[in-house]
C-alpha positions as CSV (number, residue, x, y, z in Angstrom):
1,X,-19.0,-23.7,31.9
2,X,-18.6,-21.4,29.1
3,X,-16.5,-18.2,29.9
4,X,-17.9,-15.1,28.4
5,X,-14.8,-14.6,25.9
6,X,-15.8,-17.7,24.5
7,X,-19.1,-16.6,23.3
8,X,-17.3,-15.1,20.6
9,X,-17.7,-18.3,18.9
10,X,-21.8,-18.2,19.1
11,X,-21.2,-14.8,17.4
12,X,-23.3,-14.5,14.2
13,X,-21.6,-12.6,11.1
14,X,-24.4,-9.9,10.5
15,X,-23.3,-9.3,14.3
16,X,-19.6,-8.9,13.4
17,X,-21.1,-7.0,10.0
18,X,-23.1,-4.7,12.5
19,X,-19.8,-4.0,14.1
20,X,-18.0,-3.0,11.2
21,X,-20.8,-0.7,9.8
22,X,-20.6,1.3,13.2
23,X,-16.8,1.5,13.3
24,X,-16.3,2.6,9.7
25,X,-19.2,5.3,10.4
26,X,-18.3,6.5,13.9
27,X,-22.8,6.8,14.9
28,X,-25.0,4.3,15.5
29,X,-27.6,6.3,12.8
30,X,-25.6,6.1,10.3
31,X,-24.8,2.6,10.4
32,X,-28.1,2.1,11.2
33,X,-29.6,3.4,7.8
34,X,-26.7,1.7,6.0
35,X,-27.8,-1.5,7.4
36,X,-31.5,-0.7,6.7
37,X,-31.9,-1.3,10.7
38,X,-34.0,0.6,12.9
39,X,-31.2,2.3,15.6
40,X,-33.2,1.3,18.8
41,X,-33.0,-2.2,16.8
42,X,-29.2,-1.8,16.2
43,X,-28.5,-0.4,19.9
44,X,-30.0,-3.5,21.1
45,X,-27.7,-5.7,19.1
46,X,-24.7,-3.9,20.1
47,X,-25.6,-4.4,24.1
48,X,-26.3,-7.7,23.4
49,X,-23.1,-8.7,22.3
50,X,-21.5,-7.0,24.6
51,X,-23.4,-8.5,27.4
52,X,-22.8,-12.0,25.8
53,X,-19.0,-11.3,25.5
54,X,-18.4,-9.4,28.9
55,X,-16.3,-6.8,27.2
56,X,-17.1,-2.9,26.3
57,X,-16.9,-2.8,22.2
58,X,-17.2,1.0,21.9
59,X,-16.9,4.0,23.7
60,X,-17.8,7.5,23.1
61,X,-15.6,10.2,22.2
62,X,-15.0,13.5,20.3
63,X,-15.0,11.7,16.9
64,X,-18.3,9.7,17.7
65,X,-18.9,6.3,18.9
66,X,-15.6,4.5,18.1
67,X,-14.0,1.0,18.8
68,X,-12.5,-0.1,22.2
69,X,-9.7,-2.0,22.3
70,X,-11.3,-5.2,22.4
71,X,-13.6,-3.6,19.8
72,X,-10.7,-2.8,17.6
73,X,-9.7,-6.3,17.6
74,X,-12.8,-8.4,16.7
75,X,-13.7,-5.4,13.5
76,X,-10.4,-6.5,12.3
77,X,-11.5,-10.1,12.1
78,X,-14.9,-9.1,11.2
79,X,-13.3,-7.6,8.1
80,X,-11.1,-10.6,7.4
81,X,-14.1,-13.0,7.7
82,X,-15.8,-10.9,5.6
83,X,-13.4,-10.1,3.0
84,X,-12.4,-14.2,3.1
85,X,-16.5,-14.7,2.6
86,X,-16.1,-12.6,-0.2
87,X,-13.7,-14.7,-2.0
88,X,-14.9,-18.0,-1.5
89,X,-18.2,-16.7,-3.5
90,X,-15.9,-14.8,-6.3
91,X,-14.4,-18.5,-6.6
92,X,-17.7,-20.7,-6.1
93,X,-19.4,-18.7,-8.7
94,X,-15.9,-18.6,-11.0
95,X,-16.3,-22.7,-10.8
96,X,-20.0,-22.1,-12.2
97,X,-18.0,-20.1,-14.7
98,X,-20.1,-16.6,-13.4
99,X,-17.6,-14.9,-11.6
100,X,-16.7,-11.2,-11.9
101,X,-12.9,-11.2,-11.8
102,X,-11.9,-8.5,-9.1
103,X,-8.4,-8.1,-6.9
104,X,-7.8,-5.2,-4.5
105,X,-3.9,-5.1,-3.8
106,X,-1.6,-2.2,-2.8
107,X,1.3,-0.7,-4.4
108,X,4.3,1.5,-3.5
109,X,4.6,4.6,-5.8
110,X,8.1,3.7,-7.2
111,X,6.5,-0.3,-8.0
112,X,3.5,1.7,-9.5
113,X,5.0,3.1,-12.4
114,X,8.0,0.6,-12.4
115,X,6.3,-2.9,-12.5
116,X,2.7,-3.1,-11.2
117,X,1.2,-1.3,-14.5
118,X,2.9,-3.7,-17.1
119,X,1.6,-6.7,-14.9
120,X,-2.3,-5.1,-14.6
121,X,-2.0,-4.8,-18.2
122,X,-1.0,-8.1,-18.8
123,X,-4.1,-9.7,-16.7
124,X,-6.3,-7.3,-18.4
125,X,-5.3,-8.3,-21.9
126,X,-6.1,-11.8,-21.0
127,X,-9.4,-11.5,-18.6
128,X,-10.6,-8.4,-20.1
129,X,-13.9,-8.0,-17.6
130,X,-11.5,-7.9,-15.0
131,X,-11.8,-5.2,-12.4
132,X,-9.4,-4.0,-9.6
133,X,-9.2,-1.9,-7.1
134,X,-5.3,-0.5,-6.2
135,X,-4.8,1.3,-3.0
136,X,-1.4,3.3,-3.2
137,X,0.8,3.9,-0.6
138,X,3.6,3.0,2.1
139,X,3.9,-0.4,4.1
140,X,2.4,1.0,7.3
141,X,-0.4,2.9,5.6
142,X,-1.3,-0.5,3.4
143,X,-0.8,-3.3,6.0
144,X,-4.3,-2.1,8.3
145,X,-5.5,-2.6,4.9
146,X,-4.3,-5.9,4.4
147,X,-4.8,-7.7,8.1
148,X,-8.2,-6.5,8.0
149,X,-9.2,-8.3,4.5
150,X,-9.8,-4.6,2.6
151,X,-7.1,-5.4,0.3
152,X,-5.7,-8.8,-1.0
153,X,-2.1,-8.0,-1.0
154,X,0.8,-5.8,-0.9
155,X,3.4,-5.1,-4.0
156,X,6.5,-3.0,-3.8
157,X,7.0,-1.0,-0.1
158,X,7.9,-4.0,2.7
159,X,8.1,-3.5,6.2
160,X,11.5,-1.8,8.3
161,X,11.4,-4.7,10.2
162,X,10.2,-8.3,10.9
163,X,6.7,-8.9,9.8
164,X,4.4,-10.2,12.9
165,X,2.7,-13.0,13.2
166,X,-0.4,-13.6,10.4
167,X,2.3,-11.8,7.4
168,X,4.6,-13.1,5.1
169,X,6.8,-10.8,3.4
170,X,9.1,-12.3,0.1
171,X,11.2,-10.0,-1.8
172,X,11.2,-10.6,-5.6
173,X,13.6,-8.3,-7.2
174,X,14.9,-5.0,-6.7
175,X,15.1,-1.6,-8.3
176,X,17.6,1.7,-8.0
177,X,15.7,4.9,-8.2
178,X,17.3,7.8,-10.4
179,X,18.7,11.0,-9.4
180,X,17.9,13.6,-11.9
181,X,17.7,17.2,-13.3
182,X,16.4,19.1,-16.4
183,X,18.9,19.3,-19.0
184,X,19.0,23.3,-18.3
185,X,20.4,22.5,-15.0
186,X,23.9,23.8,-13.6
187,X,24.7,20.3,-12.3
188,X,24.0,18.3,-15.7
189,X,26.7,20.2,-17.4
190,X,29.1,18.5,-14.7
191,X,31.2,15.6,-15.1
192,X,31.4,14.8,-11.2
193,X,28.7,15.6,-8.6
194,X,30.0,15.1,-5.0
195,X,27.4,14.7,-1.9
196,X,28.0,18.3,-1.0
197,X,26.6,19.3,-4.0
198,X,23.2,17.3,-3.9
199,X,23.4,18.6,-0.1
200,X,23.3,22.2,-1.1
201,X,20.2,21.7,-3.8
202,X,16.9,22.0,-3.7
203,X,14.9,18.8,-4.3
204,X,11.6,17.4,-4.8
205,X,11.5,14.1,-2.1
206,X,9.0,12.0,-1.2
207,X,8.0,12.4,2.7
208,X,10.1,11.3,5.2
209,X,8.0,7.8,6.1
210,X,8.9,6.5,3.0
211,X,11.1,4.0,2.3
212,X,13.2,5.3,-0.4
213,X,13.5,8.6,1.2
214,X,15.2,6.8,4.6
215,X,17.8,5.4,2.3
216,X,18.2,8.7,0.4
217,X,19.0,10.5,4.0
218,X,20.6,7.5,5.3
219,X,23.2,7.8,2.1
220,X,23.8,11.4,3.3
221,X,24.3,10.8,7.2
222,X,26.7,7.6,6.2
223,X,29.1,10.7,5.1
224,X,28.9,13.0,7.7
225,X,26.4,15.3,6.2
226,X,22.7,16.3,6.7
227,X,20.1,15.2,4.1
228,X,19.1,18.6,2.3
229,X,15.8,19.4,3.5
230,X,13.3,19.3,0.5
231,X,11.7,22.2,-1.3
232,X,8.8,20.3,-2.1
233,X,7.4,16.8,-0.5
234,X,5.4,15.3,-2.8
235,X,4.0,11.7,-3.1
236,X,7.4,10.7,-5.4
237,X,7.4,9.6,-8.1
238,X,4.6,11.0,-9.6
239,X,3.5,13.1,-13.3
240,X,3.6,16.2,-11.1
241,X,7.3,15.3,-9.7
242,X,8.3,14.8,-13.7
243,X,6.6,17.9,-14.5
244,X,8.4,20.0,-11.5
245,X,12.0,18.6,-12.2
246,X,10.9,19.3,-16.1
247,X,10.1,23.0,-15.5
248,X,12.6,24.2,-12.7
249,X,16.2,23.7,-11.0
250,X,15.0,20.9,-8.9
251,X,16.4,17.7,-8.5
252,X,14.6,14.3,-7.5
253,X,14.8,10.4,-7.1
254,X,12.5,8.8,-10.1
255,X,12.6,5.2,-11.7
256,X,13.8,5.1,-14.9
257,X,10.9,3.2,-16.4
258,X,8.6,6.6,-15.6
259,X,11.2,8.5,-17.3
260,X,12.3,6.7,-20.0
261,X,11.1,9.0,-22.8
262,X,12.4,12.3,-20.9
263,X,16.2,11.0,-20.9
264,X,15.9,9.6,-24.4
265,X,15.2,12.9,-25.8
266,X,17.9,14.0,-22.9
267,X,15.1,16.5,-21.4
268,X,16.1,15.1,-18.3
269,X,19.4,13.9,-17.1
270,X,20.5,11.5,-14.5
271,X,23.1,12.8,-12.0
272,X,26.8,10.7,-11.9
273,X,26.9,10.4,-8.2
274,X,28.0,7.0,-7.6
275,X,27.2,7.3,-3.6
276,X,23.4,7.3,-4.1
277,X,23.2,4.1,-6.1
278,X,20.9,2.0,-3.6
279,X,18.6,-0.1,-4.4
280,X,14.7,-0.4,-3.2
281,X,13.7,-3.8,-2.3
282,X,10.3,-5.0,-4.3
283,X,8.5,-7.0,-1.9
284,X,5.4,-9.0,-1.8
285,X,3.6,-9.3,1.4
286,X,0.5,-11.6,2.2
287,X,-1.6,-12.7,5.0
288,X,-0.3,-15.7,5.9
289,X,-2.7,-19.1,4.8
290,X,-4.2,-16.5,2.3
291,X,-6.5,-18.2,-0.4
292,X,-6.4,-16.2,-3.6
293,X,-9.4,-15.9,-6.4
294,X,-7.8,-17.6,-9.6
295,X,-7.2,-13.9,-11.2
296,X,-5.2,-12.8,-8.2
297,X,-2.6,-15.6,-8.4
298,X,-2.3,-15.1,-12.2
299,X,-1.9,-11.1,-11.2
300,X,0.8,-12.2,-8.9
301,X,2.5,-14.6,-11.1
302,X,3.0,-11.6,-13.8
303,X,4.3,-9.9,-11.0
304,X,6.4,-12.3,-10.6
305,X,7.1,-13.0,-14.2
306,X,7.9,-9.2,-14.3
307,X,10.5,-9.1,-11.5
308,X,12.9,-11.7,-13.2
309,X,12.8,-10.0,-16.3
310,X,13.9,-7.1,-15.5
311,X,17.8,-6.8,-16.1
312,X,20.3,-6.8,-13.2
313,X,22.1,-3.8,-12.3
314,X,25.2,-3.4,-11.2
């Protein structure tokens, strides 16, 4: 005798599509004209399944009709199916040789302007029609966006700790973020910088979630003193981060790739303060039996490619 959870497999995917289009708009209207439904007609649908499944899927509340927990659950696969769906017509029609090359992935800011803009411009020297979509971001912000199919996969910011189940997580390289001031600055005219000095200064950090910014404090309480507290928390690195440190007595972490030009022409200077050399792990992070579109494999491979060229430091 079937058990009602096991309806889910009788479960039809403009059902699961339904689903989705009422979670992402938090009313039963909206999702309704989305769909081009009638709402009685959409209502229906909803109590329907949840009849057939024996479970409440959504609940009222303050920000409208949102998800149970059960509900939360099957939109996630909803959006998986969907997203995998997706694919397998991008690669059907790419056998026909119709396809629109697309990726969605997600980036760290630090792998942004490091590593992830020489491999996009690789692919779209080679498949110029290509089109992406790059979400930007840290590992807990991007991985809802990867379980639940929105994006394909994850370059630069990895998880604190062990992945669960359905991720795999590789690391392919490394990189060692920059400390740096303007060259008007009273600590670029010295030969040693300690700790206590950064400690005292005012800085431009990125916020406190981020990765980089728990090894910068991390590097401070390892010494027996507090992180400085930052003037400014800004999405770091970033043009506005450059421009700040550029135009004021600020000091911040950037990648040297960003900066490049500013500490050729010595408008910037990095910092000698040997205790902040860590380095940021560049990781790639997948759902696990993930089948990519033939573009996003050659996107990973340059980013890839791009990872072991990049010269060792020491």
């Amino acid at each position: 005798m079937e058990t009602p959870l096991q309806a889910v497999y009788r479960l039809q995917l403009k059902q699961l599509r339904q689903m989705v289009a009422v979670a992402d708009s938090g009313s039963i209207r909206a999702a309704a004209k989305q769909l081009l439904l009638a709402q009685p007609a959409l209502s229906r649908s909803l109590r329907a399944m949840e009849s057939d499944l024996g479970i409440a899927l959504f609940e009222r509340s303050w920000r409208g009709i949102v998800p149970t927990h059960y509900g939360e659950v099957l939109v996630q696969y909803a959006r998986l199916m969907d997203a995998t769906l997706q694919s397998a017509a991008q690669e059907l029609k790419g056998m026909q040789g119709a396809a629109e090359r697309f990726v969605r992935f997600g980036i760290g800011p630090f792998e942004g302007y490091s590593i992830a803009h020489r491999a996009v411009e690789r692919i779209l020297r080679r498949f110029p029609d290509t089109r992406l979509v790059i979400h930007q971001g840290g590992f807990e912000e991007l991985k809802p966006r990867l379980v639940g199919g929105e994006i394909d996969f994850i370059f630069g910011p990895g998880p604190m700790e062990r992945s669960g189940s359905g991720i795999l997580d590789e690391v392919l390289g490394y990189m060692r973020p920059l400390v740096v001031v303007r060259a008007a600055h009273p600590l670029s005219r010295r030969k040693k910088v300690t700790l206590a000095d950064l400690a005292q200064a005012d800085w431009i950090l990125p916020a406190g979630q981020h990765l980089a910014r728990e090894r910068f404090d991390d590097v401070f309480l390892r010494n027996g003193l507090l992180p400085p507290a930052p003037r400014i928390e800004a999405p770091s690195p970033s043009p506005t981060s450059v421009a700040l440190a550029l135009a004021s007595d600020l000091v911040t972490l950037l990648p040297e790739e960003l900066i490049n030009h500013h500490l050729k022409s010595r408008q910037l200077r990095p910092l000698p303060v040997r205790e902040i050399g860590f380095d940021v792990a560049l990781h790639l992070t997948v759902r696990a039996r993930s089948r990519f579109s033939p573009v996003c494999r050659d996107l990973i491979t340059e980013l890839r490619a791009i990872c072991r060229e990049r010269p060792e430091r020491t």
